[in-house]
C-alpha positions as CSV (number, residue, x, y, z in Angstrom):
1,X,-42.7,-31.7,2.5
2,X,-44.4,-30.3,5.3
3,X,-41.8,-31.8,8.0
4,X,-38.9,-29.7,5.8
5,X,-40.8,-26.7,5.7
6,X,-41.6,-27.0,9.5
7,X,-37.8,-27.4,9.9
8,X,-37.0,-24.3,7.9
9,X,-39.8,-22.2,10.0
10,X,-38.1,-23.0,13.2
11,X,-34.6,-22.7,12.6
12,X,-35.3,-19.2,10.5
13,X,-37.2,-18.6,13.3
14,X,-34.1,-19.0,15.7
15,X,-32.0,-17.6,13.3
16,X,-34.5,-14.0,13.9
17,X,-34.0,-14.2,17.5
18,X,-30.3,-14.6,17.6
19,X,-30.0,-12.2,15.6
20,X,-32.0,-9.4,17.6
21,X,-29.4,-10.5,20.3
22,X,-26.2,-9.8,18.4
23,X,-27.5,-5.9,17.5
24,X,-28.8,-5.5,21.1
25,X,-25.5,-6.3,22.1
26,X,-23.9,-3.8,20.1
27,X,-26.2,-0.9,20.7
28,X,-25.3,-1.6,24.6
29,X,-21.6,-1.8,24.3
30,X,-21.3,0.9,21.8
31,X,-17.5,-0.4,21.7
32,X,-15.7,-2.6,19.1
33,X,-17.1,-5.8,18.1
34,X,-15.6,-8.8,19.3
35,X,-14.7,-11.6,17.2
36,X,-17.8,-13.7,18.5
37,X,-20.3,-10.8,17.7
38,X,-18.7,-10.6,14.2
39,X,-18.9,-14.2,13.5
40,X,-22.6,-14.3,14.3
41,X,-23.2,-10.8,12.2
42,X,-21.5,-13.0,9.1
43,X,-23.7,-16.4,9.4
44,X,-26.7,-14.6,9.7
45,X,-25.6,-12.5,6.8
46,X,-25.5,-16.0,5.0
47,X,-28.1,-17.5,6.6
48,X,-30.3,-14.7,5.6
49,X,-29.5,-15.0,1.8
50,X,-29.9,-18.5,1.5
51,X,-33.0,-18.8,3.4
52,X,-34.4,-16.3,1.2
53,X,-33.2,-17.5,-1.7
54,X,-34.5,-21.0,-1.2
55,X,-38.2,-20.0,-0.3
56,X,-38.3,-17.6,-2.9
57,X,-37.2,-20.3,-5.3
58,X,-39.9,-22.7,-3.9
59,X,-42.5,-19.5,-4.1
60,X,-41.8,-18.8,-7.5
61,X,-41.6,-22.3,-9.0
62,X,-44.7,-23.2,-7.0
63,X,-46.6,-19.8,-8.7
64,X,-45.0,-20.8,-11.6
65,X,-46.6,-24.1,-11.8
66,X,-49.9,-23.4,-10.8
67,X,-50.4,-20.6,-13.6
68,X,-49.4,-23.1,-16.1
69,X,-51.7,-25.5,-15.0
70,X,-54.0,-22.8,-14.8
71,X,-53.7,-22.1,-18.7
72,X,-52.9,-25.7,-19.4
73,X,-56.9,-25.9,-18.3
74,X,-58.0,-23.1,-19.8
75,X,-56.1,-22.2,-22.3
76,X,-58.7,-18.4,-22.9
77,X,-57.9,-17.5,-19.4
78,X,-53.9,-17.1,-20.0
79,X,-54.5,-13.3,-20.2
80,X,-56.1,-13.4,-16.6
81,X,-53.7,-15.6,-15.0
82,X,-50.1,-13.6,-16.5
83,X,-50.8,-10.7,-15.2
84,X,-51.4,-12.0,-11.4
85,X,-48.4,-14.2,-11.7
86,X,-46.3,-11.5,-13.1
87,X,-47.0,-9.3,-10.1
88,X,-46.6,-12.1,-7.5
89,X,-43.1,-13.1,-8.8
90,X,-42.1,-9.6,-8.5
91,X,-43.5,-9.7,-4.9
92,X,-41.7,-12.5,-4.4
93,X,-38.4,-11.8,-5.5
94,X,-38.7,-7.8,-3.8
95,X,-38.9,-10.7,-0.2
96,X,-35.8,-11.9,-1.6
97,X,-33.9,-8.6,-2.1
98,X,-34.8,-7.4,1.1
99,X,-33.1,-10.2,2.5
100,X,-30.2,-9.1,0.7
101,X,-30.2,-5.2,2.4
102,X,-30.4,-7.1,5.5
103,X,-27.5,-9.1,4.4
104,X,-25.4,-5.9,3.6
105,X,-26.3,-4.1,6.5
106,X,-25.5,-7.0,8.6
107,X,-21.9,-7.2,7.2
108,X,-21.9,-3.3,7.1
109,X,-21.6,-3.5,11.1
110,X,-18.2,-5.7,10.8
C-alpha cells in the first residue's frame, strides 16, 4: 500500500509541475494556444479529477472505517465519534471539489 501511494505522490507531484509550465507558457505568449498546450490543459483537467477522486475515495472509506470501529468498540461513544467524522468527510470531499474548479478552469482556457 505504501509503494502505490508513493507512486500516486510522485506522479501527482509531476502532474503539479507540468502543469505550472503549461499556464506560464500562456501568460508569456499571450497568443492562441497551440494544440500541444491544449492537450496538456485537458489531461491535467482529467488527471486532476481522478486523482482527487481516488484519494478522496480512499480518505473517506478509511474515516469511514475507523469511526465504525470506533463505535463498534464503544458503542456510548457513537455521539462523539459522528460528529468529527461528519465534519471530516465534508473536509474531504470540499478537497475533492476544489479539484473540480481547477478542472473547469483548466478547460475554461481551451
Amino acid at each position: 500500500m505504501k509503494k502505490v501511494v508513493s507512486i500516486l505522490m510522485l506522479s501527482g507531484l509531476i502532474l503539479v509541475l507540468s502543469c505550472g509550465f503549461v499556464l506560464a507558457a500562456e501568460e508569456a505568449a499571450k497568443a492562441p494556444l497551440d494544440s500541444n498546450v491544449k492537450a496538456m490543459l485537458a489531461i491535467g483537467a482529467g488527471a486532476a479529477i481522478g486523482i482527487a477522486a481516488l484519494g478522496g475515495a480512499l480518505g473517506q472509506g478509511k474515516a469511514a472505517a475507523a469511526a465504525l470501529e470506533g463505535i463498534a468498540r464503544n458503542p456510548g461513544a457513537s455521539g462523539k465519534i459522528f460528529a468529527p467524522m461528519i465534519i471530516g468527510l465534508a473536509l474531504i470531499e470540499s478537497l475533492v471539489i476544489y479539484a473540480l474548479v481547477i478542472a473547469f478552469i483548466f478547460v475554461g482556457k481551451l
